[in-house]
N, C-alpha and C positions, 0 to 999 in steps of 0.2 A: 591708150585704151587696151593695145594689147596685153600692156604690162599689167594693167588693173585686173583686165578678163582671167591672165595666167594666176593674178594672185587671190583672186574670187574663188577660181577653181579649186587650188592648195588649201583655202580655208575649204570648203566645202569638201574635201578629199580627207585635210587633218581629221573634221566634226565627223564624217561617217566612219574614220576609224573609232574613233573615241565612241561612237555608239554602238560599233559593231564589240568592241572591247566591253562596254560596260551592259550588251547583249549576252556576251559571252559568261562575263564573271555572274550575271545573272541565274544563268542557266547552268553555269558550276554550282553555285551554290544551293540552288534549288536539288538538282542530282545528289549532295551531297546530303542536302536536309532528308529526304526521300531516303537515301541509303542509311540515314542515321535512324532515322524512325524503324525502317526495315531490324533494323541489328537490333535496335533497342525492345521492338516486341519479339524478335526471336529466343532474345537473352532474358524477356520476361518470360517465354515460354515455357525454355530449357528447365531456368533455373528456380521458379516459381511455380510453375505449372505443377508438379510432382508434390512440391510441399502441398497444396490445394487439396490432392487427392490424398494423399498421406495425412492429412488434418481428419479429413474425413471420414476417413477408413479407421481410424483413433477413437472418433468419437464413436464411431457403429461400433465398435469393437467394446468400449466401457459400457456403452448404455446394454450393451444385451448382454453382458456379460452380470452386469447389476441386477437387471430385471430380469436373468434366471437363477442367480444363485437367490435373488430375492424369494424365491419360490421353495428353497431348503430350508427348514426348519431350523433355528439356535436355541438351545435350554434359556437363554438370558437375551436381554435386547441390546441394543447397542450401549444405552446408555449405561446399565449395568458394568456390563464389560470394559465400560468406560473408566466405570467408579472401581472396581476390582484393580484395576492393573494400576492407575493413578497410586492406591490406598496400599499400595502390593510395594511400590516403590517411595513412600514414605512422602507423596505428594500432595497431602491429606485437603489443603488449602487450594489447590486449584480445583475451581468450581466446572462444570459441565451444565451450559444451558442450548437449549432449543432456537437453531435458528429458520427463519424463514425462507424459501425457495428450494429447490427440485436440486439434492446434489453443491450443496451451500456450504458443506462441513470443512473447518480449518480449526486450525489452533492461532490464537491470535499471541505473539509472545508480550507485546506492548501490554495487555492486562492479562495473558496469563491466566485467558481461557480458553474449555474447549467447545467448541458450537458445533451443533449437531445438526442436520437438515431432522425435518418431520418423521419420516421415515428412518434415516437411521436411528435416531433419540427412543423412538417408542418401536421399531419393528423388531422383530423376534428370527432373526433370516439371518446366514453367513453374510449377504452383502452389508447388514446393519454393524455385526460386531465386526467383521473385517476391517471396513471403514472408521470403524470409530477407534478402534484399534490402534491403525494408522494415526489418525490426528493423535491419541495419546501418544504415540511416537515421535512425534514431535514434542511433545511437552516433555518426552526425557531427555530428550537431545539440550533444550535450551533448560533443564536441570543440571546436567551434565558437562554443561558448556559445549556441546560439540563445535568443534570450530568450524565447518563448511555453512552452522546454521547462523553462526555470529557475523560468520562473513556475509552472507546470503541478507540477512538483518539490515546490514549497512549498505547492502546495495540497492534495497530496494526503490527508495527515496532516488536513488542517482538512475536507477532504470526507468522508473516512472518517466522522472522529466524527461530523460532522454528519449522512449520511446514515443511522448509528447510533443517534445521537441523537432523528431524525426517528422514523423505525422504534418505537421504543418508546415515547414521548413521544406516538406516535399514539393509540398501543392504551390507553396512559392516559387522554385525551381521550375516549375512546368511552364511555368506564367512565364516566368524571366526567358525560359528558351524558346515560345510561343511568339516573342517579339523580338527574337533572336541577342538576346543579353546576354551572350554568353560565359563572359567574365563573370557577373554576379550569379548567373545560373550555376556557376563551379564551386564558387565561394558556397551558394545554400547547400549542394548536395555536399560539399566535404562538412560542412555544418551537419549534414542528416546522419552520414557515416559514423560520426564521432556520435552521434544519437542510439545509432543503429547498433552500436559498437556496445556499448554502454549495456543496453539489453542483452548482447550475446552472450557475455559476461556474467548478468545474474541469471541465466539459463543453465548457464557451464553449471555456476557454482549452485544451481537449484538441484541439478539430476541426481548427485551424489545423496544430499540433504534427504531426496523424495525414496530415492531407493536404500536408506538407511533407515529413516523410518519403518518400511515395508517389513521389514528386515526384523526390527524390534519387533513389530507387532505381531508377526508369527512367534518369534519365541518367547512372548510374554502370552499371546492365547494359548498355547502350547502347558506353556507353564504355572499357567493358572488353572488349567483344566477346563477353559471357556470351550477349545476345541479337541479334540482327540487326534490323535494323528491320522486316522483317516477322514478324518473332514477336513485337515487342512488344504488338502489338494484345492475346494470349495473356495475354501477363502484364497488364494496364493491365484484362483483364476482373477478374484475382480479385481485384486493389487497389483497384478501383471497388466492387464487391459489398463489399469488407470497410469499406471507407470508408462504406458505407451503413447499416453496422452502428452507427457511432458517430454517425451522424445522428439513427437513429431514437432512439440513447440518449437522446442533447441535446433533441429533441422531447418524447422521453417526459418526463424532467426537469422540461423546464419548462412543461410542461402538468399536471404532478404540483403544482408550483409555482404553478400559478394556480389549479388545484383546492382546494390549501389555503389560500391567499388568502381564496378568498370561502366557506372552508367557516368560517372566523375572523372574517371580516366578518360572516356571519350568526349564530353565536352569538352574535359582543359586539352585535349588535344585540336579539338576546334577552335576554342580561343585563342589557341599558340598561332 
């Protein structure tokens, strides 16, 4: 009896350490899940929080810069200005139509047109030929061949998916480390990195592209007599504001991009 009693007890001594241990690693791990959430919104803080306000501050920046040079007078409308500089560089065949929505204006190189929002296409304002200016600037470039815009061409296809890619690949990682997965939670975000990556890339190679344009398009108003040199100060304000826009993009990017870096570096550090 004795011997039974002493070895009832030793089970019952073994089982409370084993619970006190599997209390323990409980509450490791909990502290640890808590400290990781902690890092991870601080790191979303740091490193995101600033692109937010810099996004921001971008757009307030082009939209009032738009809607007051909106308010200076141009001899010619956008579209005009469009057709001169085109016809000026022997690009008789690329058409200029009207597209829909507020600030919608691109050059599409796939047909090798240039679309004009409402207002720039028909307004009579530095910000209409400014802008329209601009997109013809791209139409010299992929004239031209410039190569940042060939490059920029090819990438955009591999940035889509990838920033698509990122995007849902995200929301899956969150789930997988919600139910503590951590293994597949590492695999998705280095999945989203390689996403994330992909966009940083066609931003890099967008800025030059956007600020080359900018560039033509002064010295072809210039040079066509669409603007005088002292109006161009006018026009060089809303191509600076809009040029600001793709800055803050390419920051945001790749600070998006270092975010998820070490948000991958710290799971697979949990999973090890």
């Amino acid at each position: 009896m004795r011997s039974g009693s002493w070895g009832s007890n030793w089970q019952f001594a073994d089982f409370s350490a084993e619970l006190k241990t599997l209390f323990f690693v409980e509450k490791t791990e909990q502290k640890a899940h808590m400290i990781y959430n902690a890092s991870s919104m601080m790191m979303y803080l740091i490193l995101i929080g600033p692109t937010i306000l810099l996004g921001m501050l971008a757009q307030w920046w082009v939209q009032s810069a738009y809607q007051k040079m909106s308010q200076v007078p141009a001899r010619i409308s956008g579209h005009d200005a469009a057709r001169r500089i085109l016809d000026a560089n022997g690009l008789y065949d690329v058409p200029i139509e009207p597209s829909h929505g507020v600030m919608s204006d691109h050059y599409d190189p796939s047909s090798k047109v240039v679309r004009l929002s409402h207002d720039v296409y028909y307004g009579h304002s530095m910000s209409a030929v400014g802008i329209a200016a601009h997109e013809v600037g791209h139409a010299l470039q992929d004239a031209r061949g410039y190569a940042p815009l060939v490059v920029r061409n090819l990438a955009v296809p591999v940035a889509n998916f990838g920033g698509s890619l990122a995007s849902a690949i995200i929301s899956l990682g969150v789930f997988l480390m919600i139910f503590g997965m951590f293994k597949l939670a590492s695999w998705a975000l280095l999945l989203a990195v390689i996403g994330f990556a992909a966009v940083v890339v066609f931003q890099l190679v967008n800025l030059p592209v956007e600020f080359n344009a900018s560039s033509r398009a002064k010295d072809q108003l210039l040079s066509q007599g669409i603007v005088s040199s002292s109006e161009l100060p006018y026009v060089s304000s809303v191509l600076t504001a809009a040029a600001m826009t793709y800055v803050a993009g390419t920051f945001s990017s790749v600070m998006n991009l270092i975010y998820y870096v070490l948000q991958y570096a710290m799971v697979s550090d949990r999973d090890g």
